[in-house]
Backbone as a chain_set.jsonl record, in Angstrom:
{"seq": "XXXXXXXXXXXXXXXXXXXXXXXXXXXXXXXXXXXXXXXXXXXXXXXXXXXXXXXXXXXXXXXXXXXXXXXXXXXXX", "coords": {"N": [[42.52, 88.544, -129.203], [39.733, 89.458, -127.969], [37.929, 92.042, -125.774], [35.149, 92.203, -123.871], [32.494, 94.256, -122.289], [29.947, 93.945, -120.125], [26.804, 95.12, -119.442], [24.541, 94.756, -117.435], [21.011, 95.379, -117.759], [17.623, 95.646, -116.251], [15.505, 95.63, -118.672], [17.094, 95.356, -121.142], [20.458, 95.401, -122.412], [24.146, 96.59, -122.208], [26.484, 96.187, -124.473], [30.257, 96.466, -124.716], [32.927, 96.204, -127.147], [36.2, 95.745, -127.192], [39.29, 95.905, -128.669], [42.734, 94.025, -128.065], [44.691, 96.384, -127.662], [42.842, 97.979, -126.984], [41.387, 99.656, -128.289], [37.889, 100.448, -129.469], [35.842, 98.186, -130.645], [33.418, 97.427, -130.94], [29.799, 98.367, -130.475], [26.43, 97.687, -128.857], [23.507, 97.767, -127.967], [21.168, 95.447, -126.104], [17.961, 94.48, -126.823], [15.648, 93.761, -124.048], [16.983, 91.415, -123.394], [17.922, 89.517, -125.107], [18.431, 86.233, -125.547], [19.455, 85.547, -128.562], [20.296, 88.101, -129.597], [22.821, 88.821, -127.922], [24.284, 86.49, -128.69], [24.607, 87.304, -131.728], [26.025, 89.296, -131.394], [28.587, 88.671, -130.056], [29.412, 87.034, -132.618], [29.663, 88.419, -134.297], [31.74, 89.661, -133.991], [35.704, 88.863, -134.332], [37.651, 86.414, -134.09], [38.543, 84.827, -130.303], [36.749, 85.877, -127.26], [36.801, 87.254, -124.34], [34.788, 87.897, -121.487], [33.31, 90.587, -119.091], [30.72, 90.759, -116.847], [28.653, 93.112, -115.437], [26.1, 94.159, -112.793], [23.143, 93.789, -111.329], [22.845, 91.55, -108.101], [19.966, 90.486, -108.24], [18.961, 91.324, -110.755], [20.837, 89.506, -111.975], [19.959, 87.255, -111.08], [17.218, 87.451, -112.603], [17.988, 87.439, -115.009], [19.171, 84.443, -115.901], [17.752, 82.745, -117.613], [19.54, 83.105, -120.071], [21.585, 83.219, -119.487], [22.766, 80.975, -118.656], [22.464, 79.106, -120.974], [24.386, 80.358, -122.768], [26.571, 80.568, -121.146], [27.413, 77.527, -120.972], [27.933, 77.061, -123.45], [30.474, 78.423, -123.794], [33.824, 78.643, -124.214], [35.692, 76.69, -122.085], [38.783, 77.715, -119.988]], "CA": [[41.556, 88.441, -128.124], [38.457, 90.769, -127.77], [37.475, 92.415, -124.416], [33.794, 92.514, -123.738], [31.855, 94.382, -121.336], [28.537, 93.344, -120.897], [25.89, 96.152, -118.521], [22.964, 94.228, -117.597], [19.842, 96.117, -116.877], [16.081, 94.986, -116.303], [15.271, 95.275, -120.056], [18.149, 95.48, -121.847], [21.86, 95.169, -122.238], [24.717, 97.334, -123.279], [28.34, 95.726, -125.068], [31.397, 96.753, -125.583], [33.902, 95.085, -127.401], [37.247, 96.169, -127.35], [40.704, 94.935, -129.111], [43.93, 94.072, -127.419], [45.147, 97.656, -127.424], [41.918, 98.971, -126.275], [40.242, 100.168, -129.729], [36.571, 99.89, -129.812], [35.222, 97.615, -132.043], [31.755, 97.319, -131.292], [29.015, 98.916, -128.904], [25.395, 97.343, -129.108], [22.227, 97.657, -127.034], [20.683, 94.348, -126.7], [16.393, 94.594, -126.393], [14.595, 92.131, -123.852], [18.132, 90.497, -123.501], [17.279, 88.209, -125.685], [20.129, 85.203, -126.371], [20.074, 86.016, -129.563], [21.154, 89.222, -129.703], [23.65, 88.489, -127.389], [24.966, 85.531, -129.767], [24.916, 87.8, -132.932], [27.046, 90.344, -130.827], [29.568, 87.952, -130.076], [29.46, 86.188, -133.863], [30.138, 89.717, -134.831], [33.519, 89.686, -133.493], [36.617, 88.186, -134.983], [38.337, 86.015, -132.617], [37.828, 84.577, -128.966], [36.704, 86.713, -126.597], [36.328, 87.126, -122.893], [33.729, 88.953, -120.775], [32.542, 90.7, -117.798], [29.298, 91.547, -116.461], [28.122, 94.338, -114.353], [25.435, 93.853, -112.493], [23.045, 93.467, -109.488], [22.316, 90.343, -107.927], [18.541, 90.566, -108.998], [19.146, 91.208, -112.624], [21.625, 88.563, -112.841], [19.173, 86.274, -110.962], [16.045, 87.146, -113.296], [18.548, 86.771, -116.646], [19.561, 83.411, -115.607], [17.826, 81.845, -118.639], [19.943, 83.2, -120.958], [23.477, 83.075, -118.985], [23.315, 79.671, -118.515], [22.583, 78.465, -121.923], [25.541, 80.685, -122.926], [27.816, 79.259, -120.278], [27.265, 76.083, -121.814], [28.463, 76.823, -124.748], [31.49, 79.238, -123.874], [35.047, 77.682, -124.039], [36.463, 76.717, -120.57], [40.366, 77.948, -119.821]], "C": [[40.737, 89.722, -128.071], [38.316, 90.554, -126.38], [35.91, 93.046, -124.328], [33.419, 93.102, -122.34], [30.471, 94.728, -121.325], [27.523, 94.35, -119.37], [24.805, 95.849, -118.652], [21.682, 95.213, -116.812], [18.423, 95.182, -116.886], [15.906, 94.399, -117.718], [15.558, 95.384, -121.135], [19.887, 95.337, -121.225], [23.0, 95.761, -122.658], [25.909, 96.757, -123.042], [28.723, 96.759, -125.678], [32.326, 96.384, -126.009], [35.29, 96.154, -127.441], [38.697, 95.612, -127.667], [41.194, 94.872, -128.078], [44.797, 95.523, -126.618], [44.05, 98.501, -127.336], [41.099, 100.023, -126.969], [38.988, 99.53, -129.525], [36.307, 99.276, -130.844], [34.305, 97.275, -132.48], [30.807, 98.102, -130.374], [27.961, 98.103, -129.469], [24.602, 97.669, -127.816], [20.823, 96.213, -127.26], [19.011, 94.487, -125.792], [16.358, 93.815, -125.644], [15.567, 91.488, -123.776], [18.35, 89.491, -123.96], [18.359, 87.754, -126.189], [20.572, 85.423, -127.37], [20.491, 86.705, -130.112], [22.365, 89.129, -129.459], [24.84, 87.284, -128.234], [25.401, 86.364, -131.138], [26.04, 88.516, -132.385], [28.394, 89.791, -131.021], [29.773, 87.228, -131.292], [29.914, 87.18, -134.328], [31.913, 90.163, -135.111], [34.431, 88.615, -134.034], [37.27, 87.5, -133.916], [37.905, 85.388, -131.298], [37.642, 85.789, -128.578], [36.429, 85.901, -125.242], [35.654, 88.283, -122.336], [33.299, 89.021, -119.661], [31.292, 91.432, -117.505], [29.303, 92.566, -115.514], [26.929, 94.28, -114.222], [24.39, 93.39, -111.282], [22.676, 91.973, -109.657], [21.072, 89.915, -108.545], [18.193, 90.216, -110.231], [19.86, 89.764, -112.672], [20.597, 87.346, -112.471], [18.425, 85.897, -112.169], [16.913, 86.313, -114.918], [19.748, 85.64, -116.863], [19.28, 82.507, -116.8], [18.827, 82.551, -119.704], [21.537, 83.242, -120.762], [23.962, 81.687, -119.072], [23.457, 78.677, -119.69], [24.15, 78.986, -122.655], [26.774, 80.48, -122.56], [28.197, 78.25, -120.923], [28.214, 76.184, -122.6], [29.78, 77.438, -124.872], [33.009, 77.961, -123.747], [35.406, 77.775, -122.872], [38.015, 76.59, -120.49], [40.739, 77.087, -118.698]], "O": [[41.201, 90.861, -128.139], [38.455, 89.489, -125.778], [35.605, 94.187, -124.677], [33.895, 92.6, -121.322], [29.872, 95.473, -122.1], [27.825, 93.974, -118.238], [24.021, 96.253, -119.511], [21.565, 95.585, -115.644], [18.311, 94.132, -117.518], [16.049, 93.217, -118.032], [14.79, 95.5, -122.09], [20.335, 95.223, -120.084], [23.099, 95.502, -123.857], [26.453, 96.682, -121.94], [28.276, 97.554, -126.505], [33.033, 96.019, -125.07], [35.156, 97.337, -127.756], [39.21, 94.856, -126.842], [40.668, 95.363, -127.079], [45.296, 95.638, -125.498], [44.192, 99.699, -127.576], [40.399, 100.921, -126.501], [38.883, 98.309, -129.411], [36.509, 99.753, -131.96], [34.001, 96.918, -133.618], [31.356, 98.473, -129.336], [28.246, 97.648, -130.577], [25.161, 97.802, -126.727], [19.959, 96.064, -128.124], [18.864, 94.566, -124.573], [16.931, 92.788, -126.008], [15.224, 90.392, -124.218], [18.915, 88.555, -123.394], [19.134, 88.322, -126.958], [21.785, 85.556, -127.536], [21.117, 86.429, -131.135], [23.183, 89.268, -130.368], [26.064, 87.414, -128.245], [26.5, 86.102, -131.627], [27.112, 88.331, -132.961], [29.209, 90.2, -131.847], [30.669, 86.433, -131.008], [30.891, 86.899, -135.023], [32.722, 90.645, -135.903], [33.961, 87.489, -134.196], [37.417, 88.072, -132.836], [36.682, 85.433, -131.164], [38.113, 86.758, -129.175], [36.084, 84.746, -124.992], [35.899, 89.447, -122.651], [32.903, 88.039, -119.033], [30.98, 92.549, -117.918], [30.286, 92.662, -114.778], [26.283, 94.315, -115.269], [24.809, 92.683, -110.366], [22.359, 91.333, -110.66], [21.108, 88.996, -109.362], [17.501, 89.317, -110.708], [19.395, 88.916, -113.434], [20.349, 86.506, -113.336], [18.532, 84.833, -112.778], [16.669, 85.299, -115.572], [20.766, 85.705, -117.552], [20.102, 81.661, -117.153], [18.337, 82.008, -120.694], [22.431, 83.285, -121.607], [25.072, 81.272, -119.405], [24.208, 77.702, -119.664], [24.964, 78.143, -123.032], [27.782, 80.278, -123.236], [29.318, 78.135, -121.419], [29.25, 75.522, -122.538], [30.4, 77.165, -125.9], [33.049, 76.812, -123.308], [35.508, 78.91, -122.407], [38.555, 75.545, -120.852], [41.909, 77.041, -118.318]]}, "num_chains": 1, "name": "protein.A"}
């Protein structure tokens, strides 16, 4: 299992992935938050993962198109 943490800003995004035992295994800065960054990030990674955002209300409002298509597609526990 990978541990993501995902720091949404206006116009950009910063991940971190982290193993089981808490080794980094990735950082990225995603431009323009654009889905597909966000998709490569996570394709990047070996394994499921799970993730949390940080974030204001605002931001998460405006980057609604790209949460929800991702939702979609995430596995539900």
């Amino acid at each position: 299992m990978n541990y993501v943490g995902v720091d949404v800003h206006k116009k950009y995004s910063v991940l971190c992935a982290l193993d089981e035992r808490g080794r980094k295994l990735r950082e990225a800065r995603v431009e323009g938050n654009a889905p597909c960054g966000f998709a490569q990030f996570f394709a990047s990674l070996n394994g499921p993962s799970k993730a949390v955002v940080e974030a204001s209300w605002e931001i998460l409002t405006e980057c609604k198109q790209w949460a929800d298509p991702m939702s979609a597609e995430a596995k539900r526990e």
